[in-house]
C-alpha positions in Angstrom: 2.9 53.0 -14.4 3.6 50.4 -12.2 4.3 46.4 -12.7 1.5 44.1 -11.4 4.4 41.5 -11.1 8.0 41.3 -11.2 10.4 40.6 -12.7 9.4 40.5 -16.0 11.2 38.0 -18.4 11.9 39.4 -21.7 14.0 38.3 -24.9 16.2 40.8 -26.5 17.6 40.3 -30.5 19.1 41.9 -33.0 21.8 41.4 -36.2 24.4 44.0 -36.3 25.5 45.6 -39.6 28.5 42.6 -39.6 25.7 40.0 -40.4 27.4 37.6 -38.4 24.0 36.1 -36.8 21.6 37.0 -34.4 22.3 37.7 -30.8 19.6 36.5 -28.9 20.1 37.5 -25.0 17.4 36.3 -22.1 16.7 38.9 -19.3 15.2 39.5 -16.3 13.4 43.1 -16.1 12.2 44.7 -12.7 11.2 48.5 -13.2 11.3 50.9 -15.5 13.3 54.4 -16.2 15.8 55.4 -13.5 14.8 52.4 -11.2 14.5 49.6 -13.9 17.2 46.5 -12.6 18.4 44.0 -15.5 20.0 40.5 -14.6 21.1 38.7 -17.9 20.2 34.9 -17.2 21.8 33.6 -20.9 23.0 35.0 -24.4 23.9 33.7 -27.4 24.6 34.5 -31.1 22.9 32.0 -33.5 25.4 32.1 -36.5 23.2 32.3 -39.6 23.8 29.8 -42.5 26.6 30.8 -45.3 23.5 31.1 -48.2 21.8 33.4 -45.8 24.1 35.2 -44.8 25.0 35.4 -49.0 21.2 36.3 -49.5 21.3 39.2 -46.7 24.6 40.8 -48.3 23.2 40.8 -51.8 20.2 43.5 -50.4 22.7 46.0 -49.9 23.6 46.4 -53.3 21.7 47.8 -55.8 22.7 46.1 -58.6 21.9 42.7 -56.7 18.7 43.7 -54.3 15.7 44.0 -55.2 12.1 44.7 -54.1 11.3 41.1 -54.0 14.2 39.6 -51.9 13.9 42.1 -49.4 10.1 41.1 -49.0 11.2 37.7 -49.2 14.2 37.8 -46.6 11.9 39.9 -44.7 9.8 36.2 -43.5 13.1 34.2 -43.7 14.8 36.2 -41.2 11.1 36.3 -39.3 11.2 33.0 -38.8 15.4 32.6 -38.2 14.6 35.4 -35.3 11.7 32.9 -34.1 14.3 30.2 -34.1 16.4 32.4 -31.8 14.2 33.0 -29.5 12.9 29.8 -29.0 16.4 28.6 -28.6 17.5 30.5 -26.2 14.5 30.7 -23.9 15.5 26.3 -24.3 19.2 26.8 -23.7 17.8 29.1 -20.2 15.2 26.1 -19.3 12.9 28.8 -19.3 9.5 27.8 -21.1 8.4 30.4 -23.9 4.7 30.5 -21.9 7.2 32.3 -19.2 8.7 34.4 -21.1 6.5 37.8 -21.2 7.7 40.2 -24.0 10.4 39.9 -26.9 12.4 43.2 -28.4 13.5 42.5 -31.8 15.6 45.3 -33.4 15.8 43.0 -36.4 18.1 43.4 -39.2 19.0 46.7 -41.2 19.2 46.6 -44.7 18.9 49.9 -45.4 19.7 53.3 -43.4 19.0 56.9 -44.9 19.0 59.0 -41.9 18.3 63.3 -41.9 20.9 65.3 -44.1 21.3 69.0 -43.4 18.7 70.6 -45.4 17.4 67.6 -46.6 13.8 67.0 -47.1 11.0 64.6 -45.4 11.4 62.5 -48.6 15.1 61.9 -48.5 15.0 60.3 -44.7 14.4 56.4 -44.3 15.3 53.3 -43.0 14.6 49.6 -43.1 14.5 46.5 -40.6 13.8 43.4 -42.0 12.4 39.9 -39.7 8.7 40.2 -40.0 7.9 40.5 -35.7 4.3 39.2 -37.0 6.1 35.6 -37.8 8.3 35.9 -34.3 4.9 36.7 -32.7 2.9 33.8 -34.3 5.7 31.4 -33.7 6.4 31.9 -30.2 3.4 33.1 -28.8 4.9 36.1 -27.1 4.6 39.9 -28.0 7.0 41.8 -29.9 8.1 44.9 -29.9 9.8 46.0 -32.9 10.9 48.2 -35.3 12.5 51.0 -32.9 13.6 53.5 -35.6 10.9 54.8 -37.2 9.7 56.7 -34.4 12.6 58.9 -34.1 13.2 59.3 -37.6 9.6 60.8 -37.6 10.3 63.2 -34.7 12.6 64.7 -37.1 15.9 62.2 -36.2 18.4 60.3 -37.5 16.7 56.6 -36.1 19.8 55.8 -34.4 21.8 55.6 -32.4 18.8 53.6 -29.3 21.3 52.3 -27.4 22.2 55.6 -25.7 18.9 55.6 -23.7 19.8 51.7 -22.2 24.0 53.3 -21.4 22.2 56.1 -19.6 20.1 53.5 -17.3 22.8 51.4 -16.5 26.3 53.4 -16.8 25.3 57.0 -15.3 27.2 57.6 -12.2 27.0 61.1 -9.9 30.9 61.5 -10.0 32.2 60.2 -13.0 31.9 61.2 -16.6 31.7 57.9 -19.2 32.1 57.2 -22.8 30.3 54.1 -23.5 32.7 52.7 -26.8 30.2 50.3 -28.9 32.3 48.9 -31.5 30.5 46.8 -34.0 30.2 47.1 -38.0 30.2 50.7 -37.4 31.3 52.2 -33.8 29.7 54.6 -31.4 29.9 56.4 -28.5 27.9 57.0 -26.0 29.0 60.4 -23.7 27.3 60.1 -20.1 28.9 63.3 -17.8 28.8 63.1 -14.4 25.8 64.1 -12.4 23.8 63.3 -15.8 20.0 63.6 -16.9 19.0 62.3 -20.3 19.0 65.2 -21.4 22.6 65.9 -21.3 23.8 62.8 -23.1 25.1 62.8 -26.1 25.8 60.4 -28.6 27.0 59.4 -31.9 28.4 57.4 -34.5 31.9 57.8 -34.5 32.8 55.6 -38.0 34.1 52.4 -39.0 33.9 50.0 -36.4 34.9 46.6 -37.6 33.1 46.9 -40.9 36.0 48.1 -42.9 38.6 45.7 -41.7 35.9 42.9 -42.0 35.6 43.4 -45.7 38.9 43.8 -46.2 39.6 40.2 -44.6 37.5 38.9 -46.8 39.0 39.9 -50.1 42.7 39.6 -48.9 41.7 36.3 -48.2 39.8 35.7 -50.9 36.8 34.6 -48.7 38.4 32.2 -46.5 38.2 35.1 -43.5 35.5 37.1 -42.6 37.3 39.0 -39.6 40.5 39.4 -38.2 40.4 37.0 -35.2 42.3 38.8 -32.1 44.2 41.0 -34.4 46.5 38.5 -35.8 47.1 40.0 -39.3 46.8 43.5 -37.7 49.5 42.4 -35.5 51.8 40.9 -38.1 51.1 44.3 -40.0 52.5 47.7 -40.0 50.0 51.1 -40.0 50.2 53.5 -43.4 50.8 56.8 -42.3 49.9 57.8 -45.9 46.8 55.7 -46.0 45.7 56.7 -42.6 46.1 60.1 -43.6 43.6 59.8 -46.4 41.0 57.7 -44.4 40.9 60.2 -41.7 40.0 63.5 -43.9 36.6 61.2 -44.7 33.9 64.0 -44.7 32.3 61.7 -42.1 34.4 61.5 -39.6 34.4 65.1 -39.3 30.9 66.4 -39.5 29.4 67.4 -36.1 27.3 65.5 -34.2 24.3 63.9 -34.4 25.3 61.5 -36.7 25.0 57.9 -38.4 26.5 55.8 -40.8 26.3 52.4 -42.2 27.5 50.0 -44.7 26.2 52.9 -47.4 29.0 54.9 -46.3 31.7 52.4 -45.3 30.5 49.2 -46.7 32.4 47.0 -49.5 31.4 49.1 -51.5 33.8 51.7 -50.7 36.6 49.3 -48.8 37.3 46.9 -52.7 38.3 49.7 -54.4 40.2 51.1 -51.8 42.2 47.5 -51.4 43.1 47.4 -54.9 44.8 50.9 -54.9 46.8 50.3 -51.7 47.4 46.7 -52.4 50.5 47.2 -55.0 52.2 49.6 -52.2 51.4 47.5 -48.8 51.2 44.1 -47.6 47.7 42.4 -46.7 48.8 42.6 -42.9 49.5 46.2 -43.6 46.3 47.1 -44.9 44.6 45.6 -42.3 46.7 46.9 -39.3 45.9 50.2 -41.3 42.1 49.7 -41.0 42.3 49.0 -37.2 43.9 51.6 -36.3 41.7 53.9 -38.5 39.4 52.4 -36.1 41.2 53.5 -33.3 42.1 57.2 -34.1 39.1 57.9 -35.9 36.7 57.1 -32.2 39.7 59.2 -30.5 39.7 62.3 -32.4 36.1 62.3 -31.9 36.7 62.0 -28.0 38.8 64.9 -28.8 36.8 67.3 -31.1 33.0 66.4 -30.1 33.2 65.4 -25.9 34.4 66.5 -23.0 36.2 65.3 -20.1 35.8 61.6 -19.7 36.8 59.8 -16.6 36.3 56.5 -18.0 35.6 54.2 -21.4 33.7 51.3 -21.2 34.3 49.6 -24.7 31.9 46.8 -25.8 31.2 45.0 -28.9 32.9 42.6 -31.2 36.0 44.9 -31.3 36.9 45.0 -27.4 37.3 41.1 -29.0 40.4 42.2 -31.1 43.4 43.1 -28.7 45.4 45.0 -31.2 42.4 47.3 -31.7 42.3 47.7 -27.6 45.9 48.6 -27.8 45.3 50.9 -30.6 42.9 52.9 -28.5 44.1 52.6 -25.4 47.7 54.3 -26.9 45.5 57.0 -27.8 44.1 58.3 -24.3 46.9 57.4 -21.8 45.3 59.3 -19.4 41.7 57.5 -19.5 40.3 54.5 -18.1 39.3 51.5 -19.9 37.1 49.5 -18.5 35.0 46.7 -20.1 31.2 46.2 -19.9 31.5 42.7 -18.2 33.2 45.3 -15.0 29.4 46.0 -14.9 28.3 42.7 -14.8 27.4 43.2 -18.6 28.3 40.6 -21.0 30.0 42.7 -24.2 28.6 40.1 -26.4 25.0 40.8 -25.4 24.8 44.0 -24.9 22.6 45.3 -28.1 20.4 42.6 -27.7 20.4 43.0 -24.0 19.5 46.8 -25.2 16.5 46.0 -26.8 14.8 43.6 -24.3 15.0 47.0 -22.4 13.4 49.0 -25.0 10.6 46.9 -25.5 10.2 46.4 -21.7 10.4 50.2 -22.1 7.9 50.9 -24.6 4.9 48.7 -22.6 5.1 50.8 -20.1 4.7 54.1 -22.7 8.1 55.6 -21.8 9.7 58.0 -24.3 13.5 56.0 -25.1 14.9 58.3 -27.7 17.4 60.7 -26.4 17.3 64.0 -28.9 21.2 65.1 -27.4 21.8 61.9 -29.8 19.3 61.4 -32.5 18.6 65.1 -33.0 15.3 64.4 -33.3 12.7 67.3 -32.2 10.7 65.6 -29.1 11.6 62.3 -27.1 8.8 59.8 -27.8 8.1 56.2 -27.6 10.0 53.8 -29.6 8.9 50.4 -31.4 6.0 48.5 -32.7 3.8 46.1 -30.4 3.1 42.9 -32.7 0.8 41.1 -29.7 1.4 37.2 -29.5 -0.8 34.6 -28.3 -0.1 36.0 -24.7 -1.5 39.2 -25.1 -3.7 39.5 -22.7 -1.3 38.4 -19.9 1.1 41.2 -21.4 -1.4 43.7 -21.2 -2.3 43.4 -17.5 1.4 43.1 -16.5 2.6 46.4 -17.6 -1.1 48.0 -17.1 -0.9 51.6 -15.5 
């Protein structure tokens, strides 16, 4: 296929398995595949209210979600994702009647991806902020709902990113771990002289999920994250606690793989706290957590990839310093190199990801990569919600 015009202005967003808001990024697409060209033109992450963010948490659980908040939430966060959108198209001075597509990844509230073994019936997932709502409030198609796709092709629905690293990071000469660290962290493994197929990629474990929980009952709620390390800093790593951490079944299973706030939520971080509480300080515990962080994403460098040139970290924990550190002890001999080096703002690159995606998807191009989702067959990924400007959005990306 072939654009009628370009560039193509599309709005990426997504919410992360940290809740902290939505990260709404503005881009400017020209192409598609191997030849598609990206220029960010603004980003932003919309906070979401305290009670929201209280309402979003409460579906994770099941002894406090429920059929009916989901559904409910689902419209809420339709219409907070609409706000998005229409804020930063504003903060961009670009008119939403310019802005052609919008790629909403949405938020996950539940993750179930393919066990060994495991039956049709055991594999799901769910993405709440209804795309219909974000469609009828801005007038602009969506594409949404990316993981189902791959999860039917006999995948685990995650991770997409991997498609977007492969586009923008692949290089003839060197070989790149792309280092996402969010709630949960993952790599990205691009060798030199790649083709999609030969990626490979992966959820490695806890990103900043763990330590984020953990803030937030050491502090009894007045901290949701450990700004720049400080209490990790002020702390001293549990070689006794580490050790237990790292013999978590997860962290060793062979790729492909996912997790999520099922496997490393509150859930499993409380109880953990109050055993380890009586033997360590709170700075302890959490300098504990981050460097779980760190060794668990460098043993699987060691166990699952090869050699790697450079890492390109990104996400909310190339933020924290002390977690940096943590890594960057780990693989002297290795690069590290930041997604902004690429003219990539950390910040916005999910959201960035899935403006791709969707641009992606119009054009009918297969964005899974099977080398990380295991699934049987690439194929298309997301759901086309058409908006107001429909038929403008059909003869731009028409073959």
């Amino acid at each position: 296929m072939s654009l009628v015009a370009d560039p193509k202005v599309v709005i990426g967003l997504m919410s992360g398995t940290s809740v902290d808001g939505i990260d709404a990024a503005l881009v400017e697409i020209q192409g598609s595949g191997e030849s598609v060209q990206v220029n960010t033109l603004g980003y932003e992450t919309y906070a979401y209210p305290a009670s929201c963010r209280k309402r979003i948490f409460e579906l994770f659980s099941p002894e406090t979600g429920s059929v009916d908040k989901v559904c409910e939430m689902n419209f809420v966060l339709g219409e907070l994702f609409a706000e998005a959108a229409q804020s930063i198209a504003r903060r961009c001075s670009v008119p939403l009647s310019e802005v052609d597509l919008i790629g909403s990844h949405g938020q996950t509230v539940y993750h179930k991806p393919k066990l060994s073994g495991a039956q049709y019936s055991s594999r799901s997932t769910l993405q709440i902020a209804e795309p219909c709502v974000i469609a009828e409030r801005t007038g602009v198609t969506v594409v949404a709902d990316f993981r189902c796709r791959d999860i039917a092709a006999g995948g685990q629905g995650a991770p997409l990113v991997p498609y977007v690293d492969y586009l923008l990071f692949r290089d003839k000469y060197m070989s790149r771990a792309v280092q996402n660290i969010g709630g949960i962290a993952n790599v990205t493994y691009i060798p030199d002289s790649p083709h999609p197929l030969s990626v490979i990629a992966f959820d490695t474990g806890p990103g900043n999920m763990m330590i984020d929980a953990a803030m937030e009952i050491l502090s009894a709620g007045r901290l949701t994250y450990d700004k720049d390390g400080t209490w990790a800093s002020r702390g001293t790593s549990s070689h006794a606690m580490m050790s237990e951490l790292m013999m978590h079944p997860f962290i060793h299973a062979d790729p492909p793989k996912t997790t999520g706030r099922e496997e490393f939520g509150r859930q499993f971080v409380e109880p953990l706290v109050t055993r380890w509480r009586p033997r360590l300080s709170d700075y302890d515990i959490i300098a504990t957590l981050t460097a779980l962080t760190a060794e668990s994403i460098a043993f699987s460098y060691r166990r699952f990839l090869g050699l790697i040139d450079e890492v390109i970290l990104g996400g909310g924990g190339a933020q924290n310093p002390v977690l940096c550190a943590e890594i960057a002890k780990r693989i002297p001999d290795t690069k590290i190199m930041r997604h902004e080096d690429f003219g990539i703002p950390s910040e916005a690159k999910e959201a960035i990801a899935f403006a791709v995606l969707a641009s992606e998807a119009m054009y009918g191009n297969s964005t899974n990569l099977p080398g990380a989702t295991g699934a049987a067959s690439q194929v298309v990924l997301g759901k086309i919600v058409p908006g107001a400007n429909r038929k403008m959005c059909v003869a731009g990306w028409e073959s």
